[in-house]
VOROBA-93310 format. One line per 4 residues: number of its first residue (from 1); for each residue x, y, z of C-alpha. Coordinates in steps of 0.5 Angstrom, whole numbers. Layout:
! VOROBA-93310
NUM	X/Y/Z  ...
//
This chain:
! VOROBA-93310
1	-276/8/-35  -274/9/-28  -277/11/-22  -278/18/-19
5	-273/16/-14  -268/14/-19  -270/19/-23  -268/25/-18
9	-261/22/-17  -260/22/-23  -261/29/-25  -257/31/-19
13	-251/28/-22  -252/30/-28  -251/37/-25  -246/36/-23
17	-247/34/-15  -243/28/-12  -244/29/-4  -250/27/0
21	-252/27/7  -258/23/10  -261/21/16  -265/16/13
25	-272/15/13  -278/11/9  -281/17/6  -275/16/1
29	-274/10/0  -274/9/-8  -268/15/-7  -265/11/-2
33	-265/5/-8  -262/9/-13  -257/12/-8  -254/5/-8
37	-252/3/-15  -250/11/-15  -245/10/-10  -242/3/-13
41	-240/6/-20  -234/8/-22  -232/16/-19  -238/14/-15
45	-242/20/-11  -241/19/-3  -247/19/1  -245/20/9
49	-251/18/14  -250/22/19  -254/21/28  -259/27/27
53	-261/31/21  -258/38/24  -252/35/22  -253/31/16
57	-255/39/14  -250/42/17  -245/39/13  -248/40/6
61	-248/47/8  -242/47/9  -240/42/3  -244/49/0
65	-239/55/3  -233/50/0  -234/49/-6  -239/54/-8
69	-244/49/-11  -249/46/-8  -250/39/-4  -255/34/-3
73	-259/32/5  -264/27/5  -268/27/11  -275/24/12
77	-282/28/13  -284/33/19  -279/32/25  -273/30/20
81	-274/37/16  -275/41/22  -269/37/26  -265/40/19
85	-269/47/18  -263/50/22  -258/49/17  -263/52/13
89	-263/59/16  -256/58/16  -255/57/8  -260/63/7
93	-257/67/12  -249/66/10  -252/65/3  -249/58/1
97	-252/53/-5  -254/48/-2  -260/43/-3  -266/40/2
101	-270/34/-1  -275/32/4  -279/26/3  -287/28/4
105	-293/23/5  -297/21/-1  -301/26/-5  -308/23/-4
109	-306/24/4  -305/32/3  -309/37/8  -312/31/14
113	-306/31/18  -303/24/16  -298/21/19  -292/27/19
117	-295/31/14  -292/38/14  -293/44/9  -286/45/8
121	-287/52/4  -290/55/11  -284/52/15  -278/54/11
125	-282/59/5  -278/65/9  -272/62/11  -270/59/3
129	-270/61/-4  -274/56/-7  -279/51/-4  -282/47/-9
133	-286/40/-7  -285/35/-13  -292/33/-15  -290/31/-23
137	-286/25/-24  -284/27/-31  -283/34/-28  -276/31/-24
141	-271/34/-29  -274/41/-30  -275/43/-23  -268/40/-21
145	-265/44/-26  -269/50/-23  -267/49/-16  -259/48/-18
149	-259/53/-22  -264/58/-16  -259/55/-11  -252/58/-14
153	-255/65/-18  -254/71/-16  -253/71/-8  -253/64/-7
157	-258/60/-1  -262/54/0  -268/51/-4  -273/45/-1
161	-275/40/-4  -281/36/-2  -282/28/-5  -289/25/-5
165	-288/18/-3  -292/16/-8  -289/20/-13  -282/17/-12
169	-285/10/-14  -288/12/-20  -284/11/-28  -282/16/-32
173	-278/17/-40  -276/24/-37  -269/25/-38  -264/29/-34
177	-264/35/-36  -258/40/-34  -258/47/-31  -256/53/-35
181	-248/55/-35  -249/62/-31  -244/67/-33  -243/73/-28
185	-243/81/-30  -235/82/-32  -233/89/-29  -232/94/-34
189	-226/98/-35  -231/104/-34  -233/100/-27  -226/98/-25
193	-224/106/-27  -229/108/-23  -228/104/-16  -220/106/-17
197	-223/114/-18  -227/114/-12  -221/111/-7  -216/116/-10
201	-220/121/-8  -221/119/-1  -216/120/4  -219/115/9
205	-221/109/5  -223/103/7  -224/96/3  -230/91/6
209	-228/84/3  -231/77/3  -238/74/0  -241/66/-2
213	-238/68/-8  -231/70/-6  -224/66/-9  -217/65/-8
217	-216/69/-14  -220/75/-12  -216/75/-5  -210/75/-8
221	-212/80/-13  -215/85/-8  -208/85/-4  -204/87/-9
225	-207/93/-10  -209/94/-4  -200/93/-2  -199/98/-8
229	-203/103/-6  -203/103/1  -210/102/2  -213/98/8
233	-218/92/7  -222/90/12  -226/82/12  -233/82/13
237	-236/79/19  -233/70/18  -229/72/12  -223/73/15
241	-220/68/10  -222/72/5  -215/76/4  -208/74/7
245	-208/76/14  -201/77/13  -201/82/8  -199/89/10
249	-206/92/8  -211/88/12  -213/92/19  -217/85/22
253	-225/84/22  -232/87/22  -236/83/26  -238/80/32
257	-233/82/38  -228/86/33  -224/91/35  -227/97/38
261	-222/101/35  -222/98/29  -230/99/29  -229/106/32
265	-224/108/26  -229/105/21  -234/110/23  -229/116/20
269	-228/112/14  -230/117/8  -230/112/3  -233/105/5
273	-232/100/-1  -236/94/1  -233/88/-5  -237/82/-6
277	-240/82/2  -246/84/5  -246/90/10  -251/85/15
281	-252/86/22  -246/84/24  -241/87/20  -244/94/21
285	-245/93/28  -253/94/28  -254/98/20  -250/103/24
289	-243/102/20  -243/110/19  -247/115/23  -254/117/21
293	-253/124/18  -246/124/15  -245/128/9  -238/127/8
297	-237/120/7  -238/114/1  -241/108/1  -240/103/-6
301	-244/97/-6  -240/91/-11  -245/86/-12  -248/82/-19
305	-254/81/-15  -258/88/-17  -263/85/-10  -257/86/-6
309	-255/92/-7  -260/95/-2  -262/89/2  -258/92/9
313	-256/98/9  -258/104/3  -251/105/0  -249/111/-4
317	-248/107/-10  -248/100/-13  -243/97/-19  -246/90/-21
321	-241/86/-23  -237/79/-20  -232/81/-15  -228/77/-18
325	-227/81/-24  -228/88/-21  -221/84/-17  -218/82/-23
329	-219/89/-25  -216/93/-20  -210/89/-20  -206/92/-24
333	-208/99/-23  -203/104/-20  -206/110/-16  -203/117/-14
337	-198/117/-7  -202/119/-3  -199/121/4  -207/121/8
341	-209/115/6  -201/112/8  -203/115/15  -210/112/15
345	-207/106/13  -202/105/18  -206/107/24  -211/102/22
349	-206/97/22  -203/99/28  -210/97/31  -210/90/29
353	-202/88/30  -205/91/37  -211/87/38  -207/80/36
357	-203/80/42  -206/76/47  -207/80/54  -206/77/60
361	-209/72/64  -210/68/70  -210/61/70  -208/55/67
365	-209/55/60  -208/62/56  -212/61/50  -209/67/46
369	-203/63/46  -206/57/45  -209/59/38  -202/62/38
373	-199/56/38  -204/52/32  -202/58/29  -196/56/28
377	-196/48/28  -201/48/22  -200/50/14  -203/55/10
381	-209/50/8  -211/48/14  -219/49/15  -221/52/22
385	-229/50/24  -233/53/29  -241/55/32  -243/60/36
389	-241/62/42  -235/67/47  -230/62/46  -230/63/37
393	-227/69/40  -220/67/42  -221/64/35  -224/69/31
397	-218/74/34  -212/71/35  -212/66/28  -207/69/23
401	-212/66/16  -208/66/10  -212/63/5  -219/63/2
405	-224/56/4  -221/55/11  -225/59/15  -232/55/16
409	-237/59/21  -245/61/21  -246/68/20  -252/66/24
413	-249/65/30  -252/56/31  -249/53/36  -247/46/34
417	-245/47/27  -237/47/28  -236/40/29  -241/37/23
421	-237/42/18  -230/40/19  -234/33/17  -236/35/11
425	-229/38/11  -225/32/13  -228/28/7  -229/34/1
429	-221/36/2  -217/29/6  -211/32/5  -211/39/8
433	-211/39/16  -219/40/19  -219/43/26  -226/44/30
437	-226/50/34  -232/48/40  -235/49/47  -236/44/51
441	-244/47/49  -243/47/42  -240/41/42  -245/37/46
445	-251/40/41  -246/35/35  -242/30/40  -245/23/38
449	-242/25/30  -237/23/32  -239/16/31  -240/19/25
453	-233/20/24  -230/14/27  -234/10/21  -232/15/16
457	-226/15/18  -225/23/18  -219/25/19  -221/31/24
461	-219/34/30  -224/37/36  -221/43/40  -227/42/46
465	-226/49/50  -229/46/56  -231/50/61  -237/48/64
469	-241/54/63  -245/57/56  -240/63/56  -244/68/52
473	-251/68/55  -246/69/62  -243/75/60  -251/78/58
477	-253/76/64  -247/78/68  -248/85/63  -256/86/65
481	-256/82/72  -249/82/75  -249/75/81  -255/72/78
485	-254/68/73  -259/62/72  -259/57/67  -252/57/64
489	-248/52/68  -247/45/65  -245/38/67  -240/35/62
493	-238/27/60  -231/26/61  -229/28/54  -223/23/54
497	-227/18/56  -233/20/51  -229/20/45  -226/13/46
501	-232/10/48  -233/11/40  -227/9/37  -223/16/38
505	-217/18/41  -218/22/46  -213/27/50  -214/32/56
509	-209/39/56  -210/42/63  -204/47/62  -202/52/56
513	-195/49/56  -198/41/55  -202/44/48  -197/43/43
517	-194/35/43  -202/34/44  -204/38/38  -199/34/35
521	-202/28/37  -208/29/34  -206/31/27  -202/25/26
525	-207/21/29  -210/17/22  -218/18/25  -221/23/29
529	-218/26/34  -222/30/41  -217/35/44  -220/38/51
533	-218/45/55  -219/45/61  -221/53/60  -223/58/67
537	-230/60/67  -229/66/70  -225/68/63  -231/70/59
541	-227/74/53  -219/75/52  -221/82/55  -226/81/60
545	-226/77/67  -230/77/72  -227/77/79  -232/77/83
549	-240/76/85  -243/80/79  -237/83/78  -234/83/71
553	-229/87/69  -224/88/64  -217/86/64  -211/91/63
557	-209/91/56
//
């Protein structure tokens, strides 16, 4: 006989999960109780508590992107859930596995506003695959296997489940049962020939890669082809780590603050092959990847999820197989020379080796080189981590990615969600380098983790751009109503000064030149790190300046 609480645990581990996060609340008490022995045995699970739930759920899904299967955040009823909800419209979005189990009041309190109460179907129904309140405590091992498995089938995301106090208390015989070993749809050698076909009889091909699903394996894949056959290969919108920057074939990213001559070639494509990835908002610049009407271009979705082919854009035809089979595949085909698609190439290329040379600024610290700089101090395993705003820019533009599992980013564009994911990082990978790329705003959305990380003792380095404004909004207001901005000044702690009120090392760069022996400070620093920029206000992008009252030019490139 065991609880609910124990029960619950102990179906999770046996499918396999071993990282939790909490905030911990009394509406779980008996998973709590479980969790106590959990963490005790031999190759025990860790279980992290965090000071919000946003960040207890932000680094599960983060744990999620790293490792492809889900984990576990534990948080009490009402404010709790919706503290988290974030990283739940995070992992629906980007499509990461990851589990939210919430504790719910008592099932004779349902429906009269008890003390908390929540309707979780209604709250996250349209930002979750699955949301499940857990009524029956014999049912424990079934729905568990079910939200595993919804959790990582197909395209991946987050499903909630909801555990009635009451319910977690009760005993049951049940026993754990496991998910069902999945296997993906190989590519045939009919789809691997025909991908092959249509890029042979393009003369400007272009390769889209990147996905939840993607590996190491099919990045590397990918390359060899693409190298052989001089075809380009572009990532989809925070896939940068999806092939090696390096390589010959790769023309930088779609996305968010791309090229705009990348994303004007790409309209001239007559052949877009998306690879694993989803054509979204950001990687098509608004559904609009070609022009409506075109009649002389391709468009070839590769997906296993048959609900994804036509969930964004309406592509031309649609091959359901595993990415990385249909990579595995075309690895060792050889295409005929063609001199169009060597031309194509070589003008795609040329854009990006442009776009990574950071034009000039002003001021003290030029963070085109300084992300330069990281480039070159830190191996090809090192994990980059960021949340939203213009200063992922410099990041997204002028880092040089080389393999996959090292760029942690929402699609979503959260603010707060870098530094809790280089947490979740520092703990599931201790020997790689981990790096938090954050604003001085988005930082502040996470900064008391960093109690978290002294306790933990998580070896991570926090970049804080800090320049005393919410830059993106100031750029729009700049954009729609030049010398009028309201709203997007901040007043910011001593950062130095903050991170060693918690038991941190704290280090101040005021000048570009003084980045390196800092940086290099905070990599062998045994603990976490803070690192601030003082960067210019008045630099709202690489290329864009603003140079007066309400007047906000571009730089010369």
């Amino acid at each position: 006989m065991r609880t609910g609480g124990e029960l619950f645990v102990d179906c999770l581990i046996e499918n396999g999960v071993d990282f939790f996060t909490c905030v911990p609340g009394e509406s779980f008490l008996p998973v709590l109780d479980a969790l106590y022995d959990a963490t005790r045995g031999e190759g025990g699970v860790r279980l992290i508590t965090t000071r919000h739930e946003a960040a207890a759920a932000n680094m599960v899904e983060a744990a999620g992107k790293l490792t492809g299967r889900p984990s576990v955040c534990l948080v009490t009823r009402g404010p709790g859930a919706t503290h988290a909800s974030i990283a739940v419209h995070t992992a629906f979005q980007d499509g990461t596995p990851m589990i939210l189990a919430v504790g719910q009041i008592a099932r004779d309190m349902k429906g009269r506003q008890a003390f908390q109460e929540v309707d979780y179907g209604a709250l996250l129904g349209s930002q979750a695959k699955l949301v499940v309140e857990i009524t029956d405590v014999d049912r424990i091992p079934e729905i568990v296997a079910h939200a595993v498995d919804v959790a990582t089938a197909g395209r991946p995301g987050p499903v909630v489940l909801a555990l009635p106090e009451d319910m977690l208390f009760e005993q049951s015989e049940a026993r754990p049962v496991r998910s069902p070993a999945r296997f993906g749809h190989t590519a045939s050698p009919a789809d691997v020939a025909h991908i092959a076909e249509v890029i042979a009889a393009a003369e400007r091909p272009l390769l889209l890669v990147g996905g939840p699903k993607w590996s190491g394996e099919a990045g590397e894949r990918v390359r060899a082809f693409a190298e052989r056959n001089d075809v380009p290969v572009a990532a989809a919108f925070r896939y940068q780590d999806a092939i090696d920057n390096r390589s010959e074939s790769y023309v930088g990213y779609l996305g968010l603050s791309c090229s705009p001559e990348l994303r004007a070639r790409a309209q001239e494509a007559d052949l877009i092959v998306a690879l694993g990835c989803r054509l979204d908002d950001p990687t098509t610049d608004g559904f609009a990847l070609t022009p409506v009407g075109r009649t002389d271009h391709r468009i070839v979705v590769v997906t296993e999820d048959a609900l994804e082919v036509t969930a964004a854009l309406i592509p031309d035809e649609a091959v359901l197989c595993t990415s990385e089979s249909l990579a595995e595949g075309l690895a060792g085909v050889e295409l005929a020379p063609s001199a169009s698609r060597s031309e194509w190439l070589g003008r795609l290329r040329g854009i990006q080796e442009r776009f990574v040379v950071p034009p000039p600024v002003e001021g003290p610290i030029d963070l085109g080189r300084v992300v330069g700089m990281l480039r070159e101090r830190v191996g090809d395993d090192a994990i980059l981590t960021n949340g939203a705003g213009n200063y992922t820019i410099w990041l997204q533009r002028f880092f040089q990615f080389r393999s996959w599992g090292t760029q942690l980013a929402p699609h979503n564009g959260a603010m707060g969600y870098g530094f809790p994911a280089a947490l979740a990082a520092a703990a599931l990978r201790p020997d790689s380098p981990v790096i938090a790329f954050a604003g001085d705003g988005c930082f502040l959305m996470a900064g008391s983790e960093l109690a978290t990380a002294v306790k933990e003792r998580l070896n991570v380095v926090i970049l804080v751009l800090n320049n005393g404004v919410l830059g993106t909004i100031r750029m729009h207001q700049e954009n729609h109503y030049p010398g009028r901005q309201v709203a997007t000044d901040l007043l910011d702690p001593d950062f130095v000064r903050y991170a060693e009120a918690f038991g941190a090392l704290g280090l101040r760069v005021t000048t570009t030149d003084e980045f390196p022996a800092a940086l290099d400070a905070a990599l062998a620093y045994d603990g976490p790190a803070l690192v601030e920029l003082r960067t210019d206000p008045f630099q709202l992008t690489p290329d864009r300046r603003i140079t007066g009252v309400g007047d906000a030019k571009e730089t010369p490139r």
